[in-house]
N, C-alpha and C positions, 0 to 999 in steps of 0.2 A: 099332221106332224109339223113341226116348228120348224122351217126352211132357216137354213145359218147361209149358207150361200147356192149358187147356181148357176148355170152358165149352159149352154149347147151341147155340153161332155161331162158335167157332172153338177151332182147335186148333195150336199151335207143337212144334215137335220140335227137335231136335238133330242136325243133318246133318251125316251125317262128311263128310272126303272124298273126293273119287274117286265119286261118287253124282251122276247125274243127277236132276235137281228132275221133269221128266217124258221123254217118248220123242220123238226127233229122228232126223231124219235123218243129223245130222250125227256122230253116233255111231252106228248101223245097227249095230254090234255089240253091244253095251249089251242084257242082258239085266234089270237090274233098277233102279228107278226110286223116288224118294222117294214120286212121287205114288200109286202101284199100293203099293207096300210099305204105307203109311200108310191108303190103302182098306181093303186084307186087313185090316191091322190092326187097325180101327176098326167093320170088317163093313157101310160105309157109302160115300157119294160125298163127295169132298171136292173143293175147288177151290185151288189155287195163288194166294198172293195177289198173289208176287211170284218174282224168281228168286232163285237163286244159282247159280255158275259152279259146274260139276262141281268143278273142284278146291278149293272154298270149303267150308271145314267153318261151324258156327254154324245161329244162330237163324233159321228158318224156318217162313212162318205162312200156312197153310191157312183156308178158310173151309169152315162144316159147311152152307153153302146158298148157293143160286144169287141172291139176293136180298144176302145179305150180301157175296158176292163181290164185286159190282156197289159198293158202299159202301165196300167198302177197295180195290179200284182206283181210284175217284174220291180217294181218299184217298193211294194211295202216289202219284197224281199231277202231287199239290198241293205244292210241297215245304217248305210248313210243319204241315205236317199229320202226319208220319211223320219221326222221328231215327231216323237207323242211326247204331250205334258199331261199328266193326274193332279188330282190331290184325291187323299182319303184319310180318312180319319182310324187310329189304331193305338192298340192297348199297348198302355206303359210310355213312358220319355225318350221315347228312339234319342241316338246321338245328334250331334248337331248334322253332320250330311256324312255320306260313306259309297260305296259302290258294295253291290253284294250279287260277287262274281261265284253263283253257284250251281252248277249243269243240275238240268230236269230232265226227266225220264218222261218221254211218251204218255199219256194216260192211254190206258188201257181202251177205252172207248172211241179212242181218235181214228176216223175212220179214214183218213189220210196214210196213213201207214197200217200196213199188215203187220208190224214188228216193234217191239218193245228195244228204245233206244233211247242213251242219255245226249241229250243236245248241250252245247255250251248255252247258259244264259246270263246276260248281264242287268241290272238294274242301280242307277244313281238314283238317291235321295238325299234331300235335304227337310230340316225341320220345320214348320213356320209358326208353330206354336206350342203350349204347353199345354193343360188342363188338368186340375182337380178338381174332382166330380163328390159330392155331397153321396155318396154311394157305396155303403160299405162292402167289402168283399176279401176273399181268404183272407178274416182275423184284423183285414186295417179299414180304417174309420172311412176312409174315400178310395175310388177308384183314379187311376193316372189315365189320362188319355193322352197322344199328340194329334194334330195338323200337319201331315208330312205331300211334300210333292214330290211324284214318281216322275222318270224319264227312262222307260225301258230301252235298254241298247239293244235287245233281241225279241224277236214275236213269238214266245212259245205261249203255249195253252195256261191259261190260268198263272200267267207268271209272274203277276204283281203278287196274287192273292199267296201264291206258293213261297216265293221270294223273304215278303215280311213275316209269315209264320215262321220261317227257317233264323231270323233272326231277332226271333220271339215276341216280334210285333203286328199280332196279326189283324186285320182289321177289322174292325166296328160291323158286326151285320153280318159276317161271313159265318155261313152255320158248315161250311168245309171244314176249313181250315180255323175256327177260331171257337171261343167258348161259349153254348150254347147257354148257361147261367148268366152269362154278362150280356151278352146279346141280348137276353132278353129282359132282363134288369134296366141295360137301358134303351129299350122299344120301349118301356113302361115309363118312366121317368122321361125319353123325349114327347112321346106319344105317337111317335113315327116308327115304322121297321124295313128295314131296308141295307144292299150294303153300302155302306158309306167309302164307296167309288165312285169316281168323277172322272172321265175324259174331260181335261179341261181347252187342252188346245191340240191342234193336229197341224203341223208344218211342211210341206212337201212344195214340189216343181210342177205347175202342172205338167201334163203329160203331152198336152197339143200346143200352149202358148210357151211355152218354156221359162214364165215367170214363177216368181215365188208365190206360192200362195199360201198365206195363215187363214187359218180357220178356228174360231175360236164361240165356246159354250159357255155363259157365266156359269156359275155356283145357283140351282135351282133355290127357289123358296124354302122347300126344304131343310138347307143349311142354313139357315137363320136361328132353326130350330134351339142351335148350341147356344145361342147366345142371350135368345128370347125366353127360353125356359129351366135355363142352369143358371146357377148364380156361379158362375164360371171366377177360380182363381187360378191365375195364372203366373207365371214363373218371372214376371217382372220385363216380359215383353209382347208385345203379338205379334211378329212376323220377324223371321230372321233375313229381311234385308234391308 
C-alpha cells in the first residue's frame, strides 16, 4: 500500500477503492483487507483509527500502538479535533457551497449500538465545478454532473454518501443511495466503476508530538478519467476559488 506518511505512532496510506478498511461480515466474500495488507506490510500490528467505506479511495490513518489508538479515537471523536477534506463527484449542479445540517438514524447493521437512534449530523460543501455530459437521460439530451468538496463536521456512518442524496445530489458510483441507470451509463461512457469518493486530506494534532499534522492523497489516475474521455462542457469556470 502507498505510505502518505509515518513516524514511530502512526502511519497513513492511500486507500484505493473497492478495499475494505478491515474484515466484516458484511462482505464475507472479501479476501483482502487494508488492515491485514498494511500488517504484512509493515511486519507489525497496527490499529485503525478511523474508517472509510469500501468504495472510498483517499487518506487513511492507522495507529503503530494500542496506547496511541486510544488518543486518536478520543480525537476523531471530538469534532474539532480532526478536519476531513473529500471531493466527489454527484448528479445535477449542486449550489455554489451550503451546510446540510441533517440528523441520521443509526443503520440498522451498526454493530456499535444495540438501538436505533438519530444523531445530529453536519456537512459543508462547496462547488468546484460544473459538467455536462454528452449523456442523455430522463427525456434530456445530456446529463449534469458537479465537482463538489466535502468537510464533514460530524462522523456518522455513510454520512457524505447519505447527506448529498437528502439533498438530491447523490454521488457518481453510489449503487445505495443513488441511480443505478446513471451509474451505470456512466461506468460505460468512463470505462471505470467506482464510487466517485475521495478522502482528499485529513488534518489533526498529532497525538504524542502535539504538532499539527496535514496529511494529504492526490486525486488517483482515475480522475483524469473526466477529463480524458468526456468532452466535458462546463459552466464557464473550473474551480470555485
Amino acid at each position: 500500500m502507498r505510505i502518505l506518511y509515518q513516524d514511530n505512532y502512526l502511519v497513513a496510506v492511500d486507500k484505493p477503492p473497492g478495499l475494505l478498511v478491515h474484515r466484516t461480515g458484511l462482505d464475507a466474500g472479501e479476501t483482502q483487507f487494508a488492515l491485514q495488507l498494511l500488517r504484512d506490510q509493515l511486519g507489525r500490528p497496527v490499529w485503525p483509527a478511523h474508517r472509510l467505506d469500501k468504495g472510498t479511495s483517499g487518506v487513511l490513518l492507522f495507529a503503530l500502538d494500542a496506547d496511541t489508538a486510544r488518543q486518536l479515537g478520543q480525537a476523531f471523536e471530538a469534532p474539532d479535533q480532526v478536519r476531513k477534506t473529500y471531493q466527489a463527484v454527484v448528479r445535477g449542479w449542486s449550489p455554489e457551497s451550503g451546510l446540510i445540517d441533517h440528523p441520521l438514524k443509526r443503520m440498522e447493521d451498526d454493530a456499535r449500538a444495540g438501538r436505533q437512534e438519530v444523531q445530529d449530523a453536519q456537512t459543508r460543501y462547496r462547488t468546484l465545478a460544473r459538467y455536462e455530459l454528452p449523456l442523455p437521460q430522463g427525456g434530456f439530451p445530456t446529463t449534469r454532473c458537479a465537482l463538489v468538496e466535502l468537510q464533514p463536521l460530524s462522523g456518522r456512518r455513510h454520512q457524505l454518501r447519505r447527506h448529498l442524496k437528502h439533498i438530491a445530489h447523490p454521488i457518481i458510483g453510489d449503487a445505495t443511495h443513488g441511480k443505478g441507470p446513471l451509474n451505470r451509463a456512466l461506468a460505460a461512457l468512463l470505462g471505470a466503476q467506482r464510487l466517485w469518493l475521495h478522502a482528499l486530506r485529513l488534518e489533526l494534532i498529532h497525538p504524542v508530538h502535539g504538532t499539527a499534522l496535514p496529511i494529504e492523497a492526490p486525486l488517483g489516475p482515475d480522475w483524469a478519467l473526466w477529463r480524458r474521455r468526456i468532452d466535458l462542457r462546463q459552466d464557464g469556470r473550473t474551480s470555485a476559488d
